[in-house]
Residue frames as a rotation matrix with the C-alpha (Angstrom) as fourth column:
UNK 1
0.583 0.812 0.000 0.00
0.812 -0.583 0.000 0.00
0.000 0.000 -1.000 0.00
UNK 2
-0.344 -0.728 0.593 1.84
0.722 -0.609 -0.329 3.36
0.601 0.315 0.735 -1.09
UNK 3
-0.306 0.343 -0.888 1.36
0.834 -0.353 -0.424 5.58
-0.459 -0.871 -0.179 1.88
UNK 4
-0.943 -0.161 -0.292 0.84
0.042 -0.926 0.376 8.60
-0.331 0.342 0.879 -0.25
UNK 5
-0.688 0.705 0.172 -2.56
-0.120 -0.344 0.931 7.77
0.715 0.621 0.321 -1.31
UNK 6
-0.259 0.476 -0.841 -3.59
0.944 0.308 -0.117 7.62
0.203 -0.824 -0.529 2.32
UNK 7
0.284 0.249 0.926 -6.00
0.213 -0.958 0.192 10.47
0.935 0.143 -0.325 2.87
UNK 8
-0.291 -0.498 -0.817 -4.88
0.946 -0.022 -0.323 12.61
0.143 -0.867 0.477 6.09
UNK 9
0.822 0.104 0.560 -6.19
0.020 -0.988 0.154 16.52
0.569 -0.115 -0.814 7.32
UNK 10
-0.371 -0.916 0.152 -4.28
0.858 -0.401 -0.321 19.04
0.355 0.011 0.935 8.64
UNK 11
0.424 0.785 -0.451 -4.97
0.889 -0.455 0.044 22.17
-0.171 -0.420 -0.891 10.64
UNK 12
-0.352 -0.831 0.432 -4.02
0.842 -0.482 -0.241 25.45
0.408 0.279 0.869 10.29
UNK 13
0.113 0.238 -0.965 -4.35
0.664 -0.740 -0.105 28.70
-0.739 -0.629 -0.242 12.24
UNK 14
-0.573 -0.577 0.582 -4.36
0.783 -0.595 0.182 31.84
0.241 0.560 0.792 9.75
UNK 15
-0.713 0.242 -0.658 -5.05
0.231 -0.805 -0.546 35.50
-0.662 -0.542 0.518 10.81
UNK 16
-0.170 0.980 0.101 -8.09
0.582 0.183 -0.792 36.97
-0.795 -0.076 -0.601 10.33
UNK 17
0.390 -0.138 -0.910 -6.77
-0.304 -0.953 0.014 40.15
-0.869 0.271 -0.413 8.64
UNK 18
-0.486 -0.760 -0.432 -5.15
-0.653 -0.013 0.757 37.81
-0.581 0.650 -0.490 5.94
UNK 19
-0.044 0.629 0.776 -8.29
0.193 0.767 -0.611 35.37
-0.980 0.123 -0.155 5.13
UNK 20
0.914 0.375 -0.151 -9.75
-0.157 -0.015 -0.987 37.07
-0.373 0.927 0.045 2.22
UNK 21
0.032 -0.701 -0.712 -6.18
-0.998 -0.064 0.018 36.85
-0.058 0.710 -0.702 0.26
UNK 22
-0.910 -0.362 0.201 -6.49
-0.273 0.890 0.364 33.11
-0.310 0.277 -0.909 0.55
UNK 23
-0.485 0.579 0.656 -10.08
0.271 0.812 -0.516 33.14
-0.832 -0.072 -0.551 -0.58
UNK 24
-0.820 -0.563 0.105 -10.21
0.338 -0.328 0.882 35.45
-0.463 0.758 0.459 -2.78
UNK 25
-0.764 0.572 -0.298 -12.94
-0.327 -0.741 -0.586 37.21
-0.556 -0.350 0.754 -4.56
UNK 26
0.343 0.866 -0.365 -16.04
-0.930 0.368 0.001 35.67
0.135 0.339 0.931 -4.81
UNK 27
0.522 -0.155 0.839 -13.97
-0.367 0.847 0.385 32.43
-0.770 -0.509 0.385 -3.63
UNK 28
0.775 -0.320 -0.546 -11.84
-0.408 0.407 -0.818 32.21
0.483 0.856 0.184 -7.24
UNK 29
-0.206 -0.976 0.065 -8.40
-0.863 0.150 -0.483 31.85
0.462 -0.155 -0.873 -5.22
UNK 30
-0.188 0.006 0.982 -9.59
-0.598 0.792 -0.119 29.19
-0.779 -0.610 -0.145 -2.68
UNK 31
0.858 0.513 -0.026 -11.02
-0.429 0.688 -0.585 27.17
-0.282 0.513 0.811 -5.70
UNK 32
0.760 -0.461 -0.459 -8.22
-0.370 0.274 -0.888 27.15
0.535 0.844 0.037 -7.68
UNK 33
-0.433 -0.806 0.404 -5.84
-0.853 0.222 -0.472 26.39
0.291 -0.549 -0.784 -4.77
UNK 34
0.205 0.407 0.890 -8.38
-0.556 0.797 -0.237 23.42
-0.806 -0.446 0.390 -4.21
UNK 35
0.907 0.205 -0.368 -8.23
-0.389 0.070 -0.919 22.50
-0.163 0.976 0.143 -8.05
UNK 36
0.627 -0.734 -0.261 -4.76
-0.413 -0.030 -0.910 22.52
0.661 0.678 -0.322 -8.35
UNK 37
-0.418 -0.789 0.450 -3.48
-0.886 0.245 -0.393 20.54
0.200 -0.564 -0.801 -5.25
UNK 38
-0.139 0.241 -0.960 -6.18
-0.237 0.934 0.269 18.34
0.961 0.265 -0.073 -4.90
UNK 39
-0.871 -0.192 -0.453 -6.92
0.339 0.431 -0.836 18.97
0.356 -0.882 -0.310 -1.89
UNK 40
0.316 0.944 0.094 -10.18
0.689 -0.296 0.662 19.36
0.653 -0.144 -0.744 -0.16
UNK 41
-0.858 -0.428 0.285 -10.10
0.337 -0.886 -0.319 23.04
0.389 -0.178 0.904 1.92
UNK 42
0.459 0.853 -0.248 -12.83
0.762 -0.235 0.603 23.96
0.456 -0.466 -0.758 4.70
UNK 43
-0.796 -0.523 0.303 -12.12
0.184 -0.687 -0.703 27.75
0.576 -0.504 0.644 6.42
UNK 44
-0.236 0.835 -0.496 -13.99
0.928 0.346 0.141 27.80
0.289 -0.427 -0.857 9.15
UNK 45
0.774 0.621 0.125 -16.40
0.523 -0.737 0.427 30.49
0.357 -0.265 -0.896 10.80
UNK 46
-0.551 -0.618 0.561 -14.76
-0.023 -0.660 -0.751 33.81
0.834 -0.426 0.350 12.65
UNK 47
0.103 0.068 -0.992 -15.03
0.904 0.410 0.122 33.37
0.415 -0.910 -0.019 16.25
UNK 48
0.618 -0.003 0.786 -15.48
0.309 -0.919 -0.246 37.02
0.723 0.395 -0.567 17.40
UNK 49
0.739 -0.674 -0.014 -13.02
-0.043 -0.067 0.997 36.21
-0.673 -0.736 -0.079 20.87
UNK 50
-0.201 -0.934 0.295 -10.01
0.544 0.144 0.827 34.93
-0.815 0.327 0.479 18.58
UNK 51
0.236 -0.452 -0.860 -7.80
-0.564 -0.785 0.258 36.79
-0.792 0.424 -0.440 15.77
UNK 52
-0.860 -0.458 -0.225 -7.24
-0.479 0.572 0.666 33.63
-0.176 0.680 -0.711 13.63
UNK 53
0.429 0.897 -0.109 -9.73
-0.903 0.429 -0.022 31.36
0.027 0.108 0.994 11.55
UNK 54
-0.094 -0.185 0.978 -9.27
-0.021 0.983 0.184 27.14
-0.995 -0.004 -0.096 11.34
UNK 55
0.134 -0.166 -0.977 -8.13
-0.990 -0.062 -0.125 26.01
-0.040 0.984 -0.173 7.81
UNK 56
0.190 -0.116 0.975 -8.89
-0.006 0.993 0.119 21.98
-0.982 -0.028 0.188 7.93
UNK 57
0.067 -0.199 -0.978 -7.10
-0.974 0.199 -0.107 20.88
0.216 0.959 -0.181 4.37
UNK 58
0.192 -0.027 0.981 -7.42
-0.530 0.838 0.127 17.17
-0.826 -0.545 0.147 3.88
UNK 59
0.729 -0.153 -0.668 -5.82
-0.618 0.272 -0.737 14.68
0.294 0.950 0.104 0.87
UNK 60
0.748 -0.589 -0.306 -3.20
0.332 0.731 -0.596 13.01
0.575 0.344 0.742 0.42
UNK 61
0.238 -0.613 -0.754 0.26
0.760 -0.366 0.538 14.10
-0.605 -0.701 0.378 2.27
UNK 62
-0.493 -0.593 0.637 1.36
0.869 -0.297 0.397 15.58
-0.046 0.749 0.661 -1.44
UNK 63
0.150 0.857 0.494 -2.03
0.665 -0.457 0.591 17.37
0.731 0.240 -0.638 -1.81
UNK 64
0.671 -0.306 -0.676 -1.69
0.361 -0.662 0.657 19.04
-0.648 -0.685 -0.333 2.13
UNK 65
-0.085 -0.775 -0.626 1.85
0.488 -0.580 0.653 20.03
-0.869 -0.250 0.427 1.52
UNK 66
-0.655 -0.218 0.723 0.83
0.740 -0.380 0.556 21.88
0.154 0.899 0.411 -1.65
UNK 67
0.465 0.873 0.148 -2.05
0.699 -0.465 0.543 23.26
0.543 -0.149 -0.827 -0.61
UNK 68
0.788 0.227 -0.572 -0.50
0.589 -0.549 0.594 24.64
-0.179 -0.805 -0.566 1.96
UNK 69
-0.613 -0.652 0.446 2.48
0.774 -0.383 0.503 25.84
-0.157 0.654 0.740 -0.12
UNK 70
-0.110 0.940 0.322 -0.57
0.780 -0.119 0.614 27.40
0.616 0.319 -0.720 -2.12
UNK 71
0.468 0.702 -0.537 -2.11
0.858 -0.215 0.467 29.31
0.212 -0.679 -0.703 0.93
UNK 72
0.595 -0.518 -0.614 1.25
0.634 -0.167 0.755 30.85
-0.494 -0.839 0.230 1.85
UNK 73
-0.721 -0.626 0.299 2.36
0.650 -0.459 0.606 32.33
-0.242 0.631 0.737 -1.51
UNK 74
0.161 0.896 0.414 -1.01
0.981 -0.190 0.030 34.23
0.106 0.402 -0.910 -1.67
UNK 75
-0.743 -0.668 -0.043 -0.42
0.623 -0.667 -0.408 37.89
0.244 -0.330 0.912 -1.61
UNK 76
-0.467 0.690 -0.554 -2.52
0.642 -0.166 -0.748 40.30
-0.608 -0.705 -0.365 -0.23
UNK 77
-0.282 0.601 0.748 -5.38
0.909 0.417 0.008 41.78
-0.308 0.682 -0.664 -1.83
UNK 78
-0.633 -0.077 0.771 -6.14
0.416 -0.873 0.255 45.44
0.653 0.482 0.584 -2.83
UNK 79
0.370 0.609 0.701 -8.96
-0.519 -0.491 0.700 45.90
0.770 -0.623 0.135 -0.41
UNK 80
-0.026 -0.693 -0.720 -6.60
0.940 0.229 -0.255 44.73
0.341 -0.684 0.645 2.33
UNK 81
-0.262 -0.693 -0.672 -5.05
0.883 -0.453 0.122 47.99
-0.389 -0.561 0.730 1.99
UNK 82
0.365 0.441 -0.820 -6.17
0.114 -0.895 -0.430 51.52
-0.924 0.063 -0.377 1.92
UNK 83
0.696 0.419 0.582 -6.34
0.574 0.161 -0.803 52.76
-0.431 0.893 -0.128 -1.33
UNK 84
0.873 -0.469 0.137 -4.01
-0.407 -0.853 -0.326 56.24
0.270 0.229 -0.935 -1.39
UNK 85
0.381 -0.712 0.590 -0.89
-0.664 0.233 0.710 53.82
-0.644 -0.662 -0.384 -0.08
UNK 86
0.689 -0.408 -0.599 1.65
-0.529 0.281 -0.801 52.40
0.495 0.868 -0.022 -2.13
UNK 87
0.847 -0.414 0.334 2.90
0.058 0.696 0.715 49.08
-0.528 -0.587 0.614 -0.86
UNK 88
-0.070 -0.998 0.002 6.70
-0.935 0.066 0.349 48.61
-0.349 0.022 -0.937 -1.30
UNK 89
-0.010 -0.209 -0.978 7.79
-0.501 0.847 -0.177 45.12
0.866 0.488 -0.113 -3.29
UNK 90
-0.782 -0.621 -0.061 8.67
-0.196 0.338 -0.920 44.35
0.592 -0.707 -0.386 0.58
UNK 91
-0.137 0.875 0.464 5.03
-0.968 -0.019 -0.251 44.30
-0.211 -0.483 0.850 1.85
UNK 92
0.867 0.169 -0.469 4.63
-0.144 0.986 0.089 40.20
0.477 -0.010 0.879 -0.04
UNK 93
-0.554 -0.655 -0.514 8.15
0.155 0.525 -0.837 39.51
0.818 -0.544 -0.189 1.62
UNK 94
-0.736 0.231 0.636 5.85
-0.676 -0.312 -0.668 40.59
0.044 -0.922 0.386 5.27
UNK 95
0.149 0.953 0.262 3.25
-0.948 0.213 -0.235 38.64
-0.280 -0.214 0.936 4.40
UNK 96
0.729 0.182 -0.660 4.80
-0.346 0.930 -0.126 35.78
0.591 0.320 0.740 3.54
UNK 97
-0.436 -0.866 -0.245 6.74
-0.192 0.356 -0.915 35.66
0.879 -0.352 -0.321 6.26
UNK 98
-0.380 0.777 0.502 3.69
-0.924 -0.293 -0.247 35.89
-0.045 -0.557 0.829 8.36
UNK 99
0.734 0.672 0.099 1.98
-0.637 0.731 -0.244 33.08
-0.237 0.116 0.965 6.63
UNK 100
0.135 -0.565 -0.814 5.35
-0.324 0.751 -0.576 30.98
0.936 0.341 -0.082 6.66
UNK 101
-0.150 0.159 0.976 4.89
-0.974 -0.191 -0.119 31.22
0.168 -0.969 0.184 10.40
UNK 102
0.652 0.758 -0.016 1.98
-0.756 0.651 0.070 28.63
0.063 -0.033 0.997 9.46
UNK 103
0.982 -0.190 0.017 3.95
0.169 0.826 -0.538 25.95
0.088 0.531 0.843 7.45
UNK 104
0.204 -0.975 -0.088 7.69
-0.895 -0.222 0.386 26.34
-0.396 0.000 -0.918 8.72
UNK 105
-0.009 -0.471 0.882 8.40
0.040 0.881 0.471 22.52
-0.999 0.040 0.011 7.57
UNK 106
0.862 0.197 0.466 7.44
0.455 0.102 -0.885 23.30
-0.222 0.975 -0.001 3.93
UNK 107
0.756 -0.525 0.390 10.97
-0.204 -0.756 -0.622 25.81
0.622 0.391 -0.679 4.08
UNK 108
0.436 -0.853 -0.288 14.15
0.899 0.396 0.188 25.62
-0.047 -0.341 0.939 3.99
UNK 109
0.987 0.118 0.113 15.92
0.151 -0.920 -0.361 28.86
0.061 0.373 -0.926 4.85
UNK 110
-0.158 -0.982 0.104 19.78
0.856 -0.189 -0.480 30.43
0.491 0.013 0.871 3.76
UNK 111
-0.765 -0.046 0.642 18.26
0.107 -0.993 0.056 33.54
0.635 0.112 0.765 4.89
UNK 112
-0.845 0.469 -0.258 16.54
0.272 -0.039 -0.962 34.88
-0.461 -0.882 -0.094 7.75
UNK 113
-0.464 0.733 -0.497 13.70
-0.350 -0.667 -0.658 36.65
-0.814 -0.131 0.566 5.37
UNK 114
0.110 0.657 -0.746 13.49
-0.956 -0.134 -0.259 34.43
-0.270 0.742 0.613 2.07
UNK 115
0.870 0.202 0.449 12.38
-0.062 0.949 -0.308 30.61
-0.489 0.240 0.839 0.77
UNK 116
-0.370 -0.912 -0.175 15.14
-0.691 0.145 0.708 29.32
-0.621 0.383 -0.684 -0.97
UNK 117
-0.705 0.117 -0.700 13.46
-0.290 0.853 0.435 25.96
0.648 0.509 -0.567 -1.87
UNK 118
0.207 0.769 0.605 10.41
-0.970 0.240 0.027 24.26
-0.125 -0.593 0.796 -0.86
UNK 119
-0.985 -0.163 -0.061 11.03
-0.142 0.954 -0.265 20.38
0.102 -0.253 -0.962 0.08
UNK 120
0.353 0.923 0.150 7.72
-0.917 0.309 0.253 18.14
0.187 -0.227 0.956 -0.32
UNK 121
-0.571 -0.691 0.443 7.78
-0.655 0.709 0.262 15.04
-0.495 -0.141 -0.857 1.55
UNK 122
0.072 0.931 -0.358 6.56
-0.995 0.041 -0.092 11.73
-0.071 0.363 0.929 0.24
């Protein structure tokens, strides 16, 4: 039996302030990050005590660790951020260091601030 096609979830904490960039508008990003890993993707409700939402992803191991790959390269959306502000290139290096927080095993770092390589196990 090839452990990889054993089906397995995963949890994830992700801030509240950073949801909509992984779901995207009208729900196109979450689809396609479901589409394209193959993984199934449930974001649960906002809890109005806590700052983070629950992100059960379930599949395969491959499927998880992509997905969540996926999740983490999302950048943030335009209605994130006020409109008259001009984000610096350096604003997706903040936010993906935020949301590498999530998924530190998916990275391998030479550097304190950028991926180098992403390592899937299997």
């Amino acid at each position: 039996v090839e452990t990889n096609s054993q089906m397995t979830s995963q949890e994830l904490l992700i801030p509240n302030d950073l949801i909509g960039s992984i779901i995207g508008r009208q729900g196109t990003k979450i689809n396609e990050i479901r589409q394209f890993s193959g993984a199934q993707i449930k974001i649960g409700s906002q809890i109005d005590s806590s700052s983070d939402r629950h992100v059960t992803i379930t599949g395969t191991p491959i499927a998880i660790n992509l997905a969540q790959y996926l999740i983490t390269s999302c950048p943030p959306t335009p209605s994130q951020h006020p409109p008259s502000v001009q984000r610096a290139p350096s604003s997706n290096h903040q936010l993906n260091a935020r949301l590498l927080t999530l998924v530190p095993s998916l990275f391998h770092f030479n550097s304190p601030k950028f991926p180098v390589s992403v390592h899937f196990y299997f």
